[in-house]
C-alpha atoms as one frame of an Amber mdcrd trajectory, in Angstrom:
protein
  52.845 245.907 144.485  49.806 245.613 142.413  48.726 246.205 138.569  47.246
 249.507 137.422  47.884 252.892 140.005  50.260 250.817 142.055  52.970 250.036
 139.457  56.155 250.891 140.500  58.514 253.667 138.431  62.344 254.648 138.996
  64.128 257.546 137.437  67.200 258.857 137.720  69.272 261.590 136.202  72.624
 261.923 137.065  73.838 265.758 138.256  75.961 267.774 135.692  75.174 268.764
 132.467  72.151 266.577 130.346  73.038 264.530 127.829  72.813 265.337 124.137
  70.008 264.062 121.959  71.433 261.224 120.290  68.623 259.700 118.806  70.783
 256.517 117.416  72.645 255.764 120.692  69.109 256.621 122.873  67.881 253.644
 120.621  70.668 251.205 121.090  70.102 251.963 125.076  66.712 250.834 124.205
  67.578 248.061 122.531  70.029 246.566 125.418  67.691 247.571 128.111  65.214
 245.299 126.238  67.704 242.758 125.766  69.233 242.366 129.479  64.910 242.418
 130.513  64.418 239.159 128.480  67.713 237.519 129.820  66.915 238.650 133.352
  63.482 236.971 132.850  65.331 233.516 131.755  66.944 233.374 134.256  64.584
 234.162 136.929  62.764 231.035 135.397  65.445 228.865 134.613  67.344 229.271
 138.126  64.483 227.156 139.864  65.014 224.745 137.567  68.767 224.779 137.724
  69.705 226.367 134.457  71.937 228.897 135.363  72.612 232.491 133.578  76.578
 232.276 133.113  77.075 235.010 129.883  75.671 237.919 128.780  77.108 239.432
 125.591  75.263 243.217 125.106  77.287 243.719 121.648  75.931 240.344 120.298
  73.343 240.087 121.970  73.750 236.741 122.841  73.526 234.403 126.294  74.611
 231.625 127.712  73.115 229.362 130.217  74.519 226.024 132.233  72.586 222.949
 133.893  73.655 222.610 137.355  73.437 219.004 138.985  71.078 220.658 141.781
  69.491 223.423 141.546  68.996 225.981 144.577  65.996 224.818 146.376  66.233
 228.096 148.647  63.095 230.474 148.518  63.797 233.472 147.052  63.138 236.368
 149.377  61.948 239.882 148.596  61.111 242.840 150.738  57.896 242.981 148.417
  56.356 239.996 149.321  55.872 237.208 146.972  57.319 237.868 143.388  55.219
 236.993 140.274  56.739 234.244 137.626  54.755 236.028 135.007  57.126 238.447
 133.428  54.984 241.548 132.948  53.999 241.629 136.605  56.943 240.708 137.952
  58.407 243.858 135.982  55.791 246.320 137.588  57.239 245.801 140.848  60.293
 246.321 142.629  61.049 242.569 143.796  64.812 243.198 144.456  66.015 239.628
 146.164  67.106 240.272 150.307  70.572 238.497 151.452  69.409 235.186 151.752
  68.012 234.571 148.380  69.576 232.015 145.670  72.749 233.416 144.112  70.068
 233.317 140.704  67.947 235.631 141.559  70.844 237.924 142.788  72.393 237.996
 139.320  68.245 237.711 137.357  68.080 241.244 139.604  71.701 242.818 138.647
  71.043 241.787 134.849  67.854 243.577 134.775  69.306 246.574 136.860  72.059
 247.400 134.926  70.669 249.762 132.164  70.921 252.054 134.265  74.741 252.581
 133.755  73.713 254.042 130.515  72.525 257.224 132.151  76.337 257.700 133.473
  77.830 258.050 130.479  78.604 262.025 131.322  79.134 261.324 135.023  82.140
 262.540 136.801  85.257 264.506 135.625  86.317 260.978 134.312  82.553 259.759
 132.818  80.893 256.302 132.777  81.759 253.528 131.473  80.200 251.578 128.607
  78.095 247.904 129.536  79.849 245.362 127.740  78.214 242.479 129.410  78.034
 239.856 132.390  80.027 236.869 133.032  79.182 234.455 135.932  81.229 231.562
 135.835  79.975 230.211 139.476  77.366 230.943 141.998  79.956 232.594 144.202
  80.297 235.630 141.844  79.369 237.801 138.331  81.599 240.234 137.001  79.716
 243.023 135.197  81.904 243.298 131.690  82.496 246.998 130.697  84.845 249.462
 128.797  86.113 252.896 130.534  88.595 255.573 127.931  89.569 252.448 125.979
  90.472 249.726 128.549  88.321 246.907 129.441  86.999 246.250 133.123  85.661
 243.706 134.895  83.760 244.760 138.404  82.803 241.808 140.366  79.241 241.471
 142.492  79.175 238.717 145.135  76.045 236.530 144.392  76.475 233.581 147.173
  76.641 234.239 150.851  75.403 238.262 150.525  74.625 240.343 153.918  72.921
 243.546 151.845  70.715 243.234 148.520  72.238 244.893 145.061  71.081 248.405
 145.287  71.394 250.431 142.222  74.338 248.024 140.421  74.459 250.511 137.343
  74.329 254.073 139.259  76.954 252.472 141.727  78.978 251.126 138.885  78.636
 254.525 136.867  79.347 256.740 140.046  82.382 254.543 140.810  84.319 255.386
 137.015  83.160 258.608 136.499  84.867 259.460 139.670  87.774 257.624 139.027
  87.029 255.664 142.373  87.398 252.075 140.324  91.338 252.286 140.020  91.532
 252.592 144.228  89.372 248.731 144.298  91.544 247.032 141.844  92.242 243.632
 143.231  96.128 243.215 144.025  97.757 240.488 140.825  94.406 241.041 139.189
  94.493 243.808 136.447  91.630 244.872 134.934  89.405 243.512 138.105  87.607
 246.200 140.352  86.227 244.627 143.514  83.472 247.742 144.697  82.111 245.262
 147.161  78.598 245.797 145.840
């Protein structure tokens, strides 16, 4: 997609009842949405390079990158042609990686996609859960951090070796607790650990 008329816009409201006007907590959303943009950005530019996104902390808003010995040469591959390495074009479009992309651009798209969970807050008989963060402590895998009626979650998202892109990571995510769906993908000897297979 192009500058100008053919930027590309998403909104979504969950079903149920709106949220409240909280100014304060619409402008911490704000202010994490902003956030996870810059980190996606870095690394969308440092993957290439092989500096590799491994922590996201929302709270403190801090990050934390690696240096890999070699860094993915694959192309990454989008459904909307080539993607743009400057930031503000690259955020105009929709440039969501296809299967056989590096496992960096993968977890650059489910960083920047996941500000979307805070729209799920009033979701489901059970509502959404609060971001927390991202940890990826390999290519293979990222577990999205968050906290659900007190207890802290982690919900994994394969990276390496995908056969669909990451649709929607935060309204999947959201839909999944609000429902009360997570507690049915717990992984067996792994509390705490909800594998959706997103």
């Amino acid at each position: 997609m192009g500058k100008g008329s053919d930027r590309y816009v998403f909104s979504y409201e969950p079903l149920g009842e709106p949220e409240a006007d909280t100014g304060v907590r619409d402008a911490e959303d704000q202010a994490a949405s902003e956030f996870l943009a810059k980190v996606s950005d870095l690394a969308f530019k440092g993957g290439p390079l092989g500096i590799e996104l491994m922590r996201v902390d929302i709270a403190g808003r801090t990050f934390a990158f690696r240096e890999v010995r070699e860094a993915d040469s694959r192309t990454l591959v989008s459904a909307a042609g080539v993607v743009p390495t400057e930031d503000t074009e690259r955020s105009e479009m929709r440039w969501m990686p296809e299967p056989p992309s590096p496992a960096w651009a993968h977890l650059a798209w489910l960083v920047r996609e996941l500000p979307l969970l805070h729209t799920f807050r009033e979701y489901g008989p059970e509502g959404g859960p609060e971001l927390r963060g991202v940890e990826a402590p390999s290519r293979e895998w990222a577990d999205v951090l968050v906290e659900h009626r007190g207890q802290q979650w982690r919900v994994r998202v394969t990276l390496e070796g995908r056969t669909e892109p990451i649709e929607f990571p935060g309204m999947v995510i959201g839909e999944l607790f609000g429902e009360g769906e997570h507690r049915k993908m717990v992984v067996e000897g792994e509390p705490g650990l909800v594998d959706p297979g997103i």
